[in-house]
N, C-alpha and C positions, 0 to 999 in steps of 0.2 A: 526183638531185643531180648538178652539171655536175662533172668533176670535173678537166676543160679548158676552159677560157672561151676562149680563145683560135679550138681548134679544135670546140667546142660538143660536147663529147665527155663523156659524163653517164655512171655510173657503169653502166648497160646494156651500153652499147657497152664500152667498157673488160673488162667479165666474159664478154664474148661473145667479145672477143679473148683472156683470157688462158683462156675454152673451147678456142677453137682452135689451141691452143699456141704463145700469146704468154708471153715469161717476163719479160720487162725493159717499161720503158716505151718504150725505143727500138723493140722489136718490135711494144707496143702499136700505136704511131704507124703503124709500117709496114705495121701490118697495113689502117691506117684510109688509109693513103697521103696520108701527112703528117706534118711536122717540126718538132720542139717549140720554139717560137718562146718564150717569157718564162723556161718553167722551173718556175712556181710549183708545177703539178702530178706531178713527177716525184718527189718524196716520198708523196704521196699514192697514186701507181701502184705504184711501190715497196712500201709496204703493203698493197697489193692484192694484189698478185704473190706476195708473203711468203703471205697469209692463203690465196691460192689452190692452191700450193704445199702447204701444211701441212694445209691440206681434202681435195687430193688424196692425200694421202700417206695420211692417217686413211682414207679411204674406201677405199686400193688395202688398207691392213693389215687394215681390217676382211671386204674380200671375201677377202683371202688365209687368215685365218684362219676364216672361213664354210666355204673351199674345203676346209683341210685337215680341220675339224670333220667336215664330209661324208665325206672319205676316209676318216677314222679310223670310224665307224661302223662296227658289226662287221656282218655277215651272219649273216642265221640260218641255223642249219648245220637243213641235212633230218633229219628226224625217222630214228629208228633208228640215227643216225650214219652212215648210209651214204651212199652217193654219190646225185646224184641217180638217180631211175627212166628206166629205159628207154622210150623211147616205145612206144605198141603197134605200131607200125608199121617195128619195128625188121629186119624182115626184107634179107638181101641181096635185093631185088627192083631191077631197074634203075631208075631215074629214068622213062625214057616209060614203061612199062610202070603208071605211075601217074596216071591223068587227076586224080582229083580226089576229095576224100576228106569 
C-alpha cells in the first residue's frame, strides 16, 4: 500500500525506515532523501511510528523479561551438598610438565 503518492513511498519502505531508527515522518523522509511535499501522508507515518514504537517496546519487555526468567532459574546444587569435586588431576604439577591428557 503507497502510503506517499507523492514520493511513491509504500508501506515497505516506510517500515524499513522506522527499522533503521526512523521515529518521525520527517526522519522517515530523510532517511529516503526527500521532503514531504502535500502532507497527506504524515498522519499516516505518524501512526506507523506510534505502532512501531509500541512493537518495539512489547518486544524489548518481552526479551527483558525472558532475560531475567533465565537469571532467576536456580542451579542445581551437587549432590551431597557439597562443593563441586575435585578434578583428578588436581595435583600441584606445573602446567608444561603436562603434554596432554
Amino acid at each position: 500500500m503507497y502510503v506517499c503518492i507523492c514520493h511513491a513511498l509504500n508501506d515497505k519502505k516506510v517500515k524499513a525506515a522506522l527499522d533503521q531508527g526512523a521515529t518521525t515522518p520527517a526522519s522517515v523522509f530523510r532517511h529516503h532523501n526527500c521532503q514531504v511535499q502535500c502532507g497527506k501522508c504524515v498522519p499516516t507515518m505518524r501512526s506507523m511510528a506510534s505502532e512501531h514504537r509500541a512493537t518495539f517496546a512489547q518486544q524489548t519487555a518481552a526479551a527483558a523479561a525472558a532475560a531475567v526468567a533465565v537469571a532467576a532459574t536456580p542451579v542445581a546444587a551437587p549432590c551431597c551438598g557439597s562443593a563441586l569435586p575435585e578434578p583428578a588431576n588436581a595435583e600441584a604439577v606445573p602446567a608444561y610438565a603436562i603434554a596432554a591428557e
